[in-house]
RORO-174525 format. One record per atom (N, C-alpha, C): residue in one letter; x, y, z. Coordinates in steps of 0.2 Angstrom, whole numbers, plus 5000, padded with zeros to 4 digits. Example, Ala and Ser with C-alpha at 12.3 -4.5 7.8 and 13.67 -1.06 7.14 Angstrom:
A506649725039/A506249785039/A506649845039/S506449895035/S506849955036/S506450005039/
END
This chain:
X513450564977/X513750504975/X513950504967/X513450534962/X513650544959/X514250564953/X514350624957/X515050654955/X515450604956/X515650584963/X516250524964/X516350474959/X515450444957/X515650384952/X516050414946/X515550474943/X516250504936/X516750534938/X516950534943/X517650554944/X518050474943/X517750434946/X518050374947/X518150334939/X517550334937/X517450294929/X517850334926/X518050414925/X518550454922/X519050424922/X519350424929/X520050394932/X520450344929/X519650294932/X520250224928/X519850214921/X519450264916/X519650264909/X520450284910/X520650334912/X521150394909/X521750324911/X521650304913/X522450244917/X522350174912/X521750144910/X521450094906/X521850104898/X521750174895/X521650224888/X522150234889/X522450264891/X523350284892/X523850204891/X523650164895/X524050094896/X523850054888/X523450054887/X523150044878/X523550074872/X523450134872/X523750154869/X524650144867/X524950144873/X525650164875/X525750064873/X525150024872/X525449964871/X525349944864/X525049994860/X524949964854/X525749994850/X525950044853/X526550064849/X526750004848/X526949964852/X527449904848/X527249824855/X527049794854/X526649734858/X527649704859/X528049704859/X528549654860/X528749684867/X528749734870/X528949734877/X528449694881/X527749684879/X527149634884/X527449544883/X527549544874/X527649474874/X528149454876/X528749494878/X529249464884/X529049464891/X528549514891/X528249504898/X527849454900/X527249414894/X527049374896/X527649304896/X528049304893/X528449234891/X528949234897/X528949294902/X529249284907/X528849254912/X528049284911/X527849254916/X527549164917/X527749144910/X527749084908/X527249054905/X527049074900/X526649064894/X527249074887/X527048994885/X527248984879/X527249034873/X527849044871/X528049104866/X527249094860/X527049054857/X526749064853/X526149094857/X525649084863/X525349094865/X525349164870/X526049194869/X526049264871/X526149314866/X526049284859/X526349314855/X525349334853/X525049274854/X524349274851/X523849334860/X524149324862/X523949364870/X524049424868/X524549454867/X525149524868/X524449554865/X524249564859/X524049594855/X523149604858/X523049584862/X522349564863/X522149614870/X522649634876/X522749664878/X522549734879/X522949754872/X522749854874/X522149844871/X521849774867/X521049804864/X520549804869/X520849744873/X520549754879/X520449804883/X521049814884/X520849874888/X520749954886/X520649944879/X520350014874/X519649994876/X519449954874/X518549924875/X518449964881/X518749914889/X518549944894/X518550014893/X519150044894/X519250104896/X518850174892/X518750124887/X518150194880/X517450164885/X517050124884/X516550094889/X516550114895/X516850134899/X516850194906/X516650254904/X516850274898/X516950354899/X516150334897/X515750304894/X514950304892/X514650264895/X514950224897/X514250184900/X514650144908/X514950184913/X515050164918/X514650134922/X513950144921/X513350094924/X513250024922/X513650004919/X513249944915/X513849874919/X513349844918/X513749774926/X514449734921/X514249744911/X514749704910/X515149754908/X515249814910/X516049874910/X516349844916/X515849844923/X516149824927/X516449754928/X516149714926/X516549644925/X516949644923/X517049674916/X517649664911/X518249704915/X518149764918/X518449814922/X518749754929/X518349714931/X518649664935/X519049594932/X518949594929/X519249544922/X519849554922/X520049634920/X520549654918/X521149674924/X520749704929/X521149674935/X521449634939/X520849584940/X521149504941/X521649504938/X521749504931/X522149484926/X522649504929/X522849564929/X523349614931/X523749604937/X523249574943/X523549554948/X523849474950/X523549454946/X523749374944/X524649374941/X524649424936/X525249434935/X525549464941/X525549504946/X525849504947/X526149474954/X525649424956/X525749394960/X526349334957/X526149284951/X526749244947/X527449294947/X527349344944/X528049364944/X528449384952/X527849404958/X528449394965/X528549334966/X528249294963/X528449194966/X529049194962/X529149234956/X529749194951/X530449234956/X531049204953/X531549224956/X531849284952/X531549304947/X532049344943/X531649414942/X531649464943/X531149544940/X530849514934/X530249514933/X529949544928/X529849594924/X530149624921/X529849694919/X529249714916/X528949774918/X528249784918/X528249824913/X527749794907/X527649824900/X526849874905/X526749854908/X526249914910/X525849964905/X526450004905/X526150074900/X526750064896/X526449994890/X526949994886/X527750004886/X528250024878/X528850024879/X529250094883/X528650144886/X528950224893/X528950174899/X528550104898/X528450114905/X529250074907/X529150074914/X529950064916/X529650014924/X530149974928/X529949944935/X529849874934/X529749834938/X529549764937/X528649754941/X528549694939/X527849674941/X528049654950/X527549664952/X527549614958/X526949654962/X526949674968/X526449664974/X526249744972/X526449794966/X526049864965/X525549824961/X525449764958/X524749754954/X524349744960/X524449674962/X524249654968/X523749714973/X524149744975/X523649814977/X523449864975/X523549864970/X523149924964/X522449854963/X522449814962/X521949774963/X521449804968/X521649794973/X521049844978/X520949884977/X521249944974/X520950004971/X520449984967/X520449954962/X520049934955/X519649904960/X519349864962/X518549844966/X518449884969/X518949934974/X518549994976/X518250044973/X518350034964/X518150094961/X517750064957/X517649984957/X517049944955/X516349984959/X516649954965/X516049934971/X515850014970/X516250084969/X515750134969/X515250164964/X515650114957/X515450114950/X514450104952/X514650044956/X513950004959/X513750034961/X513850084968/X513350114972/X513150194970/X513550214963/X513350284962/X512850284955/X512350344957/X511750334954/X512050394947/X512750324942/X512650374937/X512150364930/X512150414928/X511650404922/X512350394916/X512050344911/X512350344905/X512650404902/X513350404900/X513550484897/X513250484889/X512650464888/X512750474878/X512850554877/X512450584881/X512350654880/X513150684882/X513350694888/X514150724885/X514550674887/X514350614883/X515150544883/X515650594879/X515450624872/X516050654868/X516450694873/X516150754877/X516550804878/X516950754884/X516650724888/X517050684893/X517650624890/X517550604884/X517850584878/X518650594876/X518350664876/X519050704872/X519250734879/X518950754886/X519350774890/X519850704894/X519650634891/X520050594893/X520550574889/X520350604882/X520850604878/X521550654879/X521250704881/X521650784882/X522250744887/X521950724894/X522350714900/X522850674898/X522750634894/X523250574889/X523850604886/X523550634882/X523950694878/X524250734882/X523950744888/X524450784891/X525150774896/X524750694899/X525350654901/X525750624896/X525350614889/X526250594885/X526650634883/X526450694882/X526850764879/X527350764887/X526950764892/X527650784898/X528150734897/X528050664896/X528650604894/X528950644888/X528650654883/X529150664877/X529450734880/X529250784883/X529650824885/X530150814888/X530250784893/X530750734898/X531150714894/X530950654890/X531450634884/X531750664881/X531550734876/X532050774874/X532450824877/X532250824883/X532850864887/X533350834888/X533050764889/X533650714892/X533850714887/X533650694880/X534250704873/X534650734871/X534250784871/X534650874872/X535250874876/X535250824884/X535850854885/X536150804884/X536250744881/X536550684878/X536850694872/X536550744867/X536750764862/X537350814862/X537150884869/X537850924869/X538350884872/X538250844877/X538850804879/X539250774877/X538850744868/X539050714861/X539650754860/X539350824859/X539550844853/X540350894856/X540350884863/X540950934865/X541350874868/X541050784868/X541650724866/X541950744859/X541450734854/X541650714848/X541750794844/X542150814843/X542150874839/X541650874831/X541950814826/X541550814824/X540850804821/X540450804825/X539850804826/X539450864825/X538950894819/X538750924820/X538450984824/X538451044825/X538051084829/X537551124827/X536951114832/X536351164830/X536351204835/
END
């Protein structure tokens, strides 16, 4: 049971860290997100930014101390949250678009938070019943391997990205003659 739980604490660090990061590039996709959901512009202005720390907090506090009851709360905090949105934005009439992972991510809110919600308790409650030890001794190398996994799913996006460019740019350049060639 113990492997399960670090597989699990891993997991939704790696989904927590990744979504944190991807929102501090630029907080103005969440604060339309939040003023969509209907929180007054100053008060999602003061929200937006609070966010990825939050979920930088939880998701570094998983990779070291998945045992402890206030990762877990916070870790249920964050989900609640998550799914609260997305239940508001299926009651609204209009898409919300989902700052999720930040300004890559793409989709709208609605009933994928909602059931990603059950994920997250499911991977509370095994948090609860798996006898893990504190990682101080290898939090770091577990650390950097959830660091690695990150780095390695945003390197595949920028990969994607520049190929799309790449052929956005030949398309350019055989519209527009004048346009440089490399």
């Amino acid at each position: 049971m113990a492997l399960l739980g670090t597989t699990v604490a891993l997991l939704m660090a790696v989904v927590l860290l990744y979504a944190a990061v991807a929102k501090f590039a630029s907080s103005a996709p969440l604060v339309e997100t939040l003023e969509r959901l209907g929180l007054p512009p100053f008060l999602a202005r003061a929200a937006a930014p609070l966010v990825p720390w939050a979920e930088l907090a939880v998701g570094a506090a998983l990779v070291f101390r998945p045992d402890s009851l206030a990762v877990q709360t916070g870790l249920l905090i964050l989900a609640s949250l998550f799914a609260i949105a997305g239940l508001v934005a299926f009651r609204l009439k209009e898409p919300v678009p989902c700052s999720c992972f930040g300004t890559g991510g793409s989709g709208t809110l609605g009933p994928r938070q909602t059931i990603a919600f059950v994920f997250w308790v499911a991977g509370v409650a095994v948090l609860r019943r798996a006898d893990i030890a504190p990682f101080f001794d290898v939090g770091a190398a577990q650390f950097a391997a959830v660091a690695l996994s990150i780095a390695t799913v945003r390197a595949a996006v920028l990969a994607r990205l520049w190929i799309e460019g790449r052929g956005d740019r030949l398309s350019a350049q055989e519209m527009y003659a004048w346009l440089p060639s490399r």
